[in-house]
N, C-alpha and C positions, 0 to 999 in steps of 0.2 A: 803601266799596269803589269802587275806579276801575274804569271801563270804559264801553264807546261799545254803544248796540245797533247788532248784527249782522244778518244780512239774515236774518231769518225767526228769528233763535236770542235773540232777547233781549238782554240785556245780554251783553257778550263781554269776561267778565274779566282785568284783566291790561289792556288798552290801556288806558293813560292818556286821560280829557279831551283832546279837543284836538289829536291823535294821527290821521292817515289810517292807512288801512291800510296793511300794508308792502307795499313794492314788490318785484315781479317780477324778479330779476338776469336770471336762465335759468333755460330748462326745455329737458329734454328724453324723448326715451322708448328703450327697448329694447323688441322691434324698432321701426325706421323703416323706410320704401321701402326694396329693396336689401338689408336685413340680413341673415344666417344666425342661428344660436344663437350665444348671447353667449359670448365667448372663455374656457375654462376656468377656475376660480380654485381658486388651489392651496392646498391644506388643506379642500378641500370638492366632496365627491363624490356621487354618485346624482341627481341633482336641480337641475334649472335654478333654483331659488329663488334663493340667494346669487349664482351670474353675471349674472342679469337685476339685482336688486339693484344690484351692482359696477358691471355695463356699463351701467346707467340712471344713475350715479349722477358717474357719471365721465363720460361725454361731456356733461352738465351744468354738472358742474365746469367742463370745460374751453373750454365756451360764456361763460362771466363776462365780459361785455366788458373789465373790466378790475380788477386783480390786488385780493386782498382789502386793505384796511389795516394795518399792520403792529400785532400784537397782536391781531387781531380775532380773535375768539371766533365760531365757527362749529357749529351744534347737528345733530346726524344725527336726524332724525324718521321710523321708516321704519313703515308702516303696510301694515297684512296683516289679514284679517280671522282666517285659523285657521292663518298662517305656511307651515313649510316640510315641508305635508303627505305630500309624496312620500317624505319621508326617513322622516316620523313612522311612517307605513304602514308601510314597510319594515324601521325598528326592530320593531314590535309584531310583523309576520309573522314576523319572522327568533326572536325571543324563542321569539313563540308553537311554532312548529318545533324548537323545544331548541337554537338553533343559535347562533352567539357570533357578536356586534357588533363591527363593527369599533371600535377608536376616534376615528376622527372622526364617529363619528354623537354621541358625546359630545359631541364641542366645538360639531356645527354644532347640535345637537339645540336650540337656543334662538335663537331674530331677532336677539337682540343681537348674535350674534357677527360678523355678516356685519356689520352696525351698523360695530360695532367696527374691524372690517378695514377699512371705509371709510375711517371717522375717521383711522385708523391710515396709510393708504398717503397720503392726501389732506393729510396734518399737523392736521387740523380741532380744534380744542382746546375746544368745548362741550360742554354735556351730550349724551349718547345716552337716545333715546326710542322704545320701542318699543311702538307702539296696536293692538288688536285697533277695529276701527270699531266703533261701537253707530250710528250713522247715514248719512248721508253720507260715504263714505271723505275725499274732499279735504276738505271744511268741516271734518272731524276732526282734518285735518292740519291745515290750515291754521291752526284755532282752537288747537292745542299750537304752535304757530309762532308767534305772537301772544303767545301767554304765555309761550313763552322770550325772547323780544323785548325784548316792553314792561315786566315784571320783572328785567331787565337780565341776566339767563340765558349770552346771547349776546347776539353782535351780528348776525348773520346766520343764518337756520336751513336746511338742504335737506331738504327734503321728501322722501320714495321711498316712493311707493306700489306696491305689487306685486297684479297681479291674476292672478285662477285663473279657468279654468276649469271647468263643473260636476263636471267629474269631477276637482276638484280639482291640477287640471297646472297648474303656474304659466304665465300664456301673456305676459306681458308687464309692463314697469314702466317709471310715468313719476315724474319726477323735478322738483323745482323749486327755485330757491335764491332764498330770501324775504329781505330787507332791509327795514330800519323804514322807516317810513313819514315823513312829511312833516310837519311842525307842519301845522295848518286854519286 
């Protein structure tokens, strides 16, 4: 098995020997200083999940100092610990009451799809991955970013982490877009 140890996690399968870690492009977050609520996204409704997503994920994007390689393979990584609960809720209530779901609670009803919409507005032509965390949100990302990487997956991966509040209201998401790392 290839792979380098990781700071506290053991071995970190997937980088190759010899391999730094990847590098930083950008990051960025929804909100920053100044913001409001992230600007609507169309085919997804009730619920700031999918526009924090969107708006984290795209002024990222558009922070890259400069432009990807022609061909590159770019991977949507978006990590959520219980996803796009507000909507969930509201499916279950709306059921529970006898009362009929729209349909786009169908299409948003799953992480990937907002995933997807990224990928999709952005051009990005990697895999989509979408992690419930079992530990550290970012090491989680980080460590599936590494392994789309260093397994040649992609060449580039962005991260989008989305955080909630305890009552579950999505209040923010930050975003990164990782690049291989350096021969050692």
């Amino acid at each position: 098995m290839t792979g380098t140890r990781g700071p506290g996690h053991g071995i970190v399968p997937g980088r190759p020997a010899g391999h730094g870690a990847p590098r930083v492009l950008a990051q960025a977050r929804w909100p920053e200083p100044g913001d409001g609520p992230p600007p609507p996204l169309p085919g997804f409704v009730h619920s700031a999940f999918a526009p924090l997503v969107a708006a984290a994920a795209g002024r990222c994007l558009e922070r890259r100092p400069t432009p990807a390689p022609a061909g590159a393979r770019c991977a949507v990584v978006l990590v959520s610990a219980a996803g796009d609960r507000p909507s969930a809720t509201h499916v279950r209530s709306t059921v529970a009451a006898g009362g009929r779901v729209g349909p786009l609670f169908f299409f948003q009803s799953v992480p990937n799809s907002v995933a997807g919409q990224v990928a999709a507005r952005w051009g990005l032509t990697g895999p989509v991955v979408c992690l419930s965390p079992t530990g550290d949100p970012r090491a989680d990302a980080t460590a599936e970013g590494e392994l789309l990487l260093y397994d040649g997956d992609a060449d580039e991966a962005l991260l989008v982490l989305i955080e909630e509040a305890p009552d579950a209201t999505p209040t923010g998401a930050v975003a990164v877009l990782l690049g291989g790392g350096d021969s050692q």
